[in-house]
C-alpha positions in Angstrom: 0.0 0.0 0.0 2.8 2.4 0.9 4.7 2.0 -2.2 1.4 2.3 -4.1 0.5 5.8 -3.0 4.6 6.6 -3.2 4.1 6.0 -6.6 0.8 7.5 -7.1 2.0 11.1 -5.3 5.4 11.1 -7.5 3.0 10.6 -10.4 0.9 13.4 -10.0 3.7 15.8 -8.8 5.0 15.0 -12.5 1.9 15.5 -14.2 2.0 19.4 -12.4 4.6 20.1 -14.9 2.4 19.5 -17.8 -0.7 20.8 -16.7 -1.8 24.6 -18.0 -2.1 26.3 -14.9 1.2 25.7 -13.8 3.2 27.8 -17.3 -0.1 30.4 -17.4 0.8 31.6 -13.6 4.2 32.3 -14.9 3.2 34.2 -18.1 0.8 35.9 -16.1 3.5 37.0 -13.6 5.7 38.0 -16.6 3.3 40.1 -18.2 2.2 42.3 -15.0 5.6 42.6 -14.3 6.4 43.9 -18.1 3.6 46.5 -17.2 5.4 47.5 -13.8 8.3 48.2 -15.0 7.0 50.3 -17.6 4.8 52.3 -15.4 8.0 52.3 -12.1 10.2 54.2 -15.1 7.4 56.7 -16.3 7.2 57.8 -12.5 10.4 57.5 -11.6 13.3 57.1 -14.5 14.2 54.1 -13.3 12.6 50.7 -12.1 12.5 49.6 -8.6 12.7 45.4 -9.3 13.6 43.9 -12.6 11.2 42.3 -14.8 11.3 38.9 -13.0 10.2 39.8 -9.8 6.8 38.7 -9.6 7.8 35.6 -10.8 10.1 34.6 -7.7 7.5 35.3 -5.3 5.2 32.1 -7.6 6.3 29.4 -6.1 9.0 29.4 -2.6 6.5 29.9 0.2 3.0 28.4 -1.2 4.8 25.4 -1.3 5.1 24.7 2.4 0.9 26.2 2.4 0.1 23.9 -0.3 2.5 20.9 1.4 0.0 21.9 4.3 -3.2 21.8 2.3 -1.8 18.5 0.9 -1.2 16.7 3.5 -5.2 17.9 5.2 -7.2 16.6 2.2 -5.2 13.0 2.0 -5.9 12.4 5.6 -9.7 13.8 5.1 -9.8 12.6 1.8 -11.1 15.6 0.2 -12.5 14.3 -3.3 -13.5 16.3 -6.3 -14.7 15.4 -9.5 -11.8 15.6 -12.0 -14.6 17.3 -14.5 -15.4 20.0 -11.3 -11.3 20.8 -10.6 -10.8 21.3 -15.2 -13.8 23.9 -14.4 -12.2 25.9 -11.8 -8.9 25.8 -13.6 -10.8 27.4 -16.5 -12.8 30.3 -13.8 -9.0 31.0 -12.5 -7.6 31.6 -15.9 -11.0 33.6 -16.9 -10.7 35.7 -13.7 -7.3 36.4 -14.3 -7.8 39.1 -16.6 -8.3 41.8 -13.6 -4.9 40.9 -13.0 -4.0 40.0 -9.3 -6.7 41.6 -8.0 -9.8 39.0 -8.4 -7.6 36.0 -7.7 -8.8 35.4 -4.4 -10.0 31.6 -3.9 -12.8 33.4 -2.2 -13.9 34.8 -5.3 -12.9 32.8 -8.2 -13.9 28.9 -6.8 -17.1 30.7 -5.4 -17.9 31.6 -8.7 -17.2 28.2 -9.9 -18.9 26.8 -7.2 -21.9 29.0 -7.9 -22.1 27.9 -11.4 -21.9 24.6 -10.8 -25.0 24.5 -8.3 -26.6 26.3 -10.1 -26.6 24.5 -13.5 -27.9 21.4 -11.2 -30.6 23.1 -10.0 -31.8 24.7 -13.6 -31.5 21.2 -14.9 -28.8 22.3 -17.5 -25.7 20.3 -16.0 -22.4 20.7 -17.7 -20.7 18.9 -15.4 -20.0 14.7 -15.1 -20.2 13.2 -11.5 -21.6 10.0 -12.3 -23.0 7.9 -9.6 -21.3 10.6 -7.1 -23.0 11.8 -4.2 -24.3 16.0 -5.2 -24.4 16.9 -1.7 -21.2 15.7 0.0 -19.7 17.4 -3.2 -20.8 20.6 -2.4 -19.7 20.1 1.4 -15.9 18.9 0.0 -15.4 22.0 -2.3 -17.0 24.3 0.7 -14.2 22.9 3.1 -11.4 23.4 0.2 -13.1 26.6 -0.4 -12.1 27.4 3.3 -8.6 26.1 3.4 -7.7 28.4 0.3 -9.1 31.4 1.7 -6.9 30.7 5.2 -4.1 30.0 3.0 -4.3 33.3 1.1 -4.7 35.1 4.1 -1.4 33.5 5.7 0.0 34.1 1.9 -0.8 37.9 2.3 0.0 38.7 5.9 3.7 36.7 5.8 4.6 37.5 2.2 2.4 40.0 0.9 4.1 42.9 2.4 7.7 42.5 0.6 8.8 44.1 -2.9 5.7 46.5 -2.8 6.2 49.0 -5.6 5.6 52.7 -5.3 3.8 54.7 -8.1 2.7 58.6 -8.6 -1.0 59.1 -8.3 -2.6 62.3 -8.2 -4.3 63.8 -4.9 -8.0 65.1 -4.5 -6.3 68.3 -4.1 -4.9 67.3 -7.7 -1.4 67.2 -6.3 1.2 64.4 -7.1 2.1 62.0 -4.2 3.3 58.7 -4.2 1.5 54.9 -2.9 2.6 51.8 -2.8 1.5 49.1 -4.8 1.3 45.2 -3.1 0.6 42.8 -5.9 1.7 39.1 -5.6 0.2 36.0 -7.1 1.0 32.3 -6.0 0.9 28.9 -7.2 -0.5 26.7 -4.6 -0.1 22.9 -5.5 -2.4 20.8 -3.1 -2.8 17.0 -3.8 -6.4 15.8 -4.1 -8.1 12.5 -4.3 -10.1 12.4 -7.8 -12.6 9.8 -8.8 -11.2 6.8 -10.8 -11.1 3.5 -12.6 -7.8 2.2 -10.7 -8.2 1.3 -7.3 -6.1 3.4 -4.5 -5.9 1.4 -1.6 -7.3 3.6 1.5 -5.0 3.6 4.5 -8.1 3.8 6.9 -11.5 2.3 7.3 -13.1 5.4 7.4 -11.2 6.9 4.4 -12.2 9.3 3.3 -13.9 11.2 5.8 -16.6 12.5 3.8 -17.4 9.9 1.3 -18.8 11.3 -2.3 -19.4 7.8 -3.4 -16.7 6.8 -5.3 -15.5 3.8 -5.3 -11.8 3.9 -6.2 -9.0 7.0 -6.3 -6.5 8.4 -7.9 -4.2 11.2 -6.5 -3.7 15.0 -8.5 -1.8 17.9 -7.6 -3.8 20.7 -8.6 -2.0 24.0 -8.6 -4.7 26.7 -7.3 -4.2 30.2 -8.2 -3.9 32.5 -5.7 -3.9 36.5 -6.1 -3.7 39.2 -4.1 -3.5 43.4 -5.0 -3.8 46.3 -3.0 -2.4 50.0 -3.1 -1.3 51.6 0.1 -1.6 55.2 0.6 -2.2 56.4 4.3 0.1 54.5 5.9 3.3 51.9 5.6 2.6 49.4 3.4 3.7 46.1 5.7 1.3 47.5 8.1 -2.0 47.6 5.6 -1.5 44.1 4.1 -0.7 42.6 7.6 -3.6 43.7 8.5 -5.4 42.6 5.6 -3.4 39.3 5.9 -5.1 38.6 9.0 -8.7 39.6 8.7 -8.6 37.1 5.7 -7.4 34.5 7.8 -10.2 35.1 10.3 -12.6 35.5 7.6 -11.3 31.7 6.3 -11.9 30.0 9.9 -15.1 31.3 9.9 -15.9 30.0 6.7 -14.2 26.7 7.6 -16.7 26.8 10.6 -19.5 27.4 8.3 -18.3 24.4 6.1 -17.2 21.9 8.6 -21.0 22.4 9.7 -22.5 21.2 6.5 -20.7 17.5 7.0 -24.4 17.6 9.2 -26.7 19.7 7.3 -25.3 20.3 3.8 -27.2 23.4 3.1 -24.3 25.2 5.6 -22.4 24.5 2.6 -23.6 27.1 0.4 -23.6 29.2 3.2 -20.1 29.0 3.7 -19.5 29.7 0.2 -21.3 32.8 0.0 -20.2 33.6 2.7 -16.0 33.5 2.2 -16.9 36.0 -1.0 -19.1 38.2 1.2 -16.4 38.5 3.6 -13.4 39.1 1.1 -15.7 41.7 -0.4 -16.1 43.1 2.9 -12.6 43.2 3.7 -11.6 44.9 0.6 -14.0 47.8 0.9 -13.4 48.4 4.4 -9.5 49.5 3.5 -11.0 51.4 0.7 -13.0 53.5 2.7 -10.3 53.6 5.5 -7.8 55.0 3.1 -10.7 57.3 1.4 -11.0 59.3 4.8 -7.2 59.4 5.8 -4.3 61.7 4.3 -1.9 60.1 2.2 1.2 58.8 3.7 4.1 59.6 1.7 4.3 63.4 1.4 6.2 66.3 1.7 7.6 66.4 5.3 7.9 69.6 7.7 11.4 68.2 8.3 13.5 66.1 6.0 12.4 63.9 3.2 10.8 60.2 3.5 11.8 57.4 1.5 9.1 56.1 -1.0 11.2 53.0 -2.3 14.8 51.8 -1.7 16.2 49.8 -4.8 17.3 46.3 -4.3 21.4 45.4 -4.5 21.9 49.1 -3.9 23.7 51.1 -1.3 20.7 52.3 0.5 19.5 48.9 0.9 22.9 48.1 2.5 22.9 50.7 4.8 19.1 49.1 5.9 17.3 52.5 4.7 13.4 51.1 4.9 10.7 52.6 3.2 8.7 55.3 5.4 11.8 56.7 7.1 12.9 60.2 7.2 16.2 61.6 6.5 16.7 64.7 8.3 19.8 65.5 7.7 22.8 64.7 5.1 26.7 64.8 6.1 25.8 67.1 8.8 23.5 69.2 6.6 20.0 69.4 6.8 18.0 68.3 4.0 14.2 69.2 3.1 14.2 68.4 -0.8 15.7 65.7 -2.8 18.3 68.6 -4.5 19.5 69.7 -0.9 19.8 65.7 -0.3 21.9 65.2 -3.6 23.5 68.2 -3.1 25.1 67.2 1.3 25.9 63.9 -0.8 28.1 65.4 -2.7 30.1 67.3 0.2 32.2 63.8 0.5 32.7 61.9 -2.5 32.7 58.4 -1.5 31.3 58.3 1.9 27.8 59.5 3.5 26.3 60.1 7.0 22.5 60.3 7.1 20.4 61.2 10.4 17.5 59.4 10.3 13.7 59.0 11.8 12.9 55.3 11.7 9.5 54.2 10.6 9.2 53.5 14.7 9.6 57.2 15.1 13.1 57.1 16.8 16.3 59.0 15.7 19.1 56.5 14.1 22.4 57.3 12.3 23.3 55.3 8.7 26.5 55.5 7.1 27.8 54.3 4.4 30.4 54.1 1.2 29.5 55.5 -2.2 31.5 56.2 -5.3 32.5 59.4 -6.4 30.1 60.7 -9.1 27.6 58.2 -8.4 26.0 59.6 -5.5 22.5 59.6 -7.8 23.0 55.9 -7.7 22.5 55.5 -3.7 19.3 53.7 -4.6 16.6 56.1 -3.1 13.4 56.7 -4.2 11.3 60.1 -3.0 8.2 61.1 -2.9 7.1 64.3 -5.3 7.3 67.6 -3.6 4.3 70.2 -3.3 6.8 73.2 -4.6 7.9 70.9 -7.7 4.1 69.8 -8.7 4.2 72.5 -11.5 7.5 71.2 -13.4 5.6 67.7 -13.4 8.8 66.0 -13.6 9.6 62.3 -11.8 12.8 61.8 -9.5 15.0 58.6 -8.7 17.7 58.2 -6.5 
């Protein structure tokens, strides 16, 4: 038996390679990151990451979440119709064309969830399940449904944070200012039980928990798309999507609540459904209205300048510069515009001292080496300033 499902998980963790979801994520990821670049030099003159960068954030952590996910729906034995998973594969690709942004499990298997009841109860099914039990369906997908929705929110709040990219927006006061921009997508490969010809040997009486009414398995590793975009302006950026992070997770559990509920009364299932899209909707328009009634964040300062982006490899990022700081003052000099900043840089030609306000609002000193000439290539990115608005121009550091 143990060699049997060795063989059966190597198998499917082959067949990932070959399935579509698994190359569209990265072309996906390659084309919003074209489009960032594109849009980091027309408001800056420069990029902040290169043209890869959404595409290392794909894969390294949502495989410990999905090795989690994985390892849940053997031991439950949470089966799906091979027929029902090809049809969410096609709702994440479909959804993906808002980008990031509607990727959220909560949003894209609801809506295939939705579809799928739905064309049951018109009478118009699209769908095969033959001889499979309808209701304890519904109650599997619920529960997945759940899971993903936890795992996004864990997704968000641990990784969702880093390589966030500023961009220039205009004001209501029709000013420039700068926001930051946290857009990731991952690629979260969860091994499922499916429906089959060939018998899996279960390694349990009671496996699997909730029986659809199969009688034999087979093992897939479906890779779930997960999304996830949201621009920052009123505060730091780690602090919004944290905070995001976590109400998703909460909003998950509840949902798992909801779902674990209907292995009793399977109506809780579509329940649990609607709700987990409710509750991402929710969660999404509460942070729009926060930051819709709050000042924006990175601005001119009464003293210094703050940091809107520090470019990776360069020698702000090795002096630890973060984004949301303030330098106050330059080789002794104090600084309240990016050309007094350039212009204390220059006073020593390869080395720099910078006062600073951390983003925890104490005082810190940074120093570092840079070479003479380069001091435009420290690797500092600042906000606009109110008294350059007019000359409409875009600075890098």
């Amino acid at each position: 038996m143990a060699l049997d499902w060795l063989m059966q998980l190597g198998v499917a963790a082959v067949k990932l390679l070959i399935h579509p979801i698994f190359y569209f994520s990265f072309v996906l990821a390659f084309i919003i990151g074209m489009f960032r670049v594109a849009r980091e030099r027309k408001d800056f003159g420069t990029r902040i990451y290169d043209i890869y960068q959404e595409i290392r954030f794909i894969l390294p952590s949502s495989l410990a979440v999905g090795a989690v996910l994985s390892v849940i729906a053997i031991i439950a034995g949470l089966a799906l119709p091979a027929d029902l998973l090809s049809f969410m594969a096609a709702v994440l690709i479909i959804f993906s064309a808002g980008g990031f942004f509607l990727l959220s499990p909560a949003w894209t298997l609801t809506a295939a969830y939705s579809v799928f009841v739905l064309s049951e109860w018109l009478g118009y099914p699209f769908i095969s399940y033959e001889n499979l039990d309808l209701k304890a369906i519904l109650v599997v997908a619920a529960i997945l449904i759940a899971l993903l929705v936890i795992a996004e929110g864990v997704l968000i709040r641990k990784r969702g944070h880093q390589g966030t990219s500023p961009r220039i927006e205009l004001s209501k006061r029709g000013q420039k200012t700068a926001v930051h921009l946290a857009r990731r997508l991952w690629l979260v490969p969860v091994f499922l039980p499916v429906p089959a010809t060939r018998p899996l040997e279960p390694f349990a009486n009671w496996w699997p928990l909730i029986d659809i009414g199969a009688q034999n398995y087979y093992l897939m590793l479906f890779p779930f798309l997960i999304g996830f975009s949201m621009t920052v302006r009123s505060t730091l950026p780690a602090l919004a999507v944290k905070a995001t992070g976590k109400s998703v997770v909460w909003a998950g559990v509840l949902t798992l609540m909801l779902a674990v509920g209907s292995y009793w009364m399977w109506q809780l299932a579509i329940a649990a459904v609607l709700f987990a899209a409710a509750a991402r909707v929710a969660i999404t328009r509460r942070h729009y209205n926060y930051e819709k009634h709050r000042s924006h964040f990175f601005t001119a300062q009464p003293k210094g300048i703050i940091i809107a982006g520090v470019l990776p490899s360069s020698p702000a990022r090795k002096m630890k510069l973060e984004i949301g700081e303030v330098i106050t003052k330059v080789n002794e000099t104090a600084v309240n515009s990016e050309p007094e900043f350039y212009k204390a840089l220059q006073k020593n030609a390869a080395y720099c001292k910078l006062e600073v306000i951390g983003t925890n609002n104490q005082l810190r000193f940074v120093q570092g080496s840079i070479y003479e000439n380069e001091h435009h290539e420290l690797g500092l990115i600042f906000a606009p300033e109110e008294k350059e608005y007019l000359d409409d121009s875009a600075f890098s550091g």
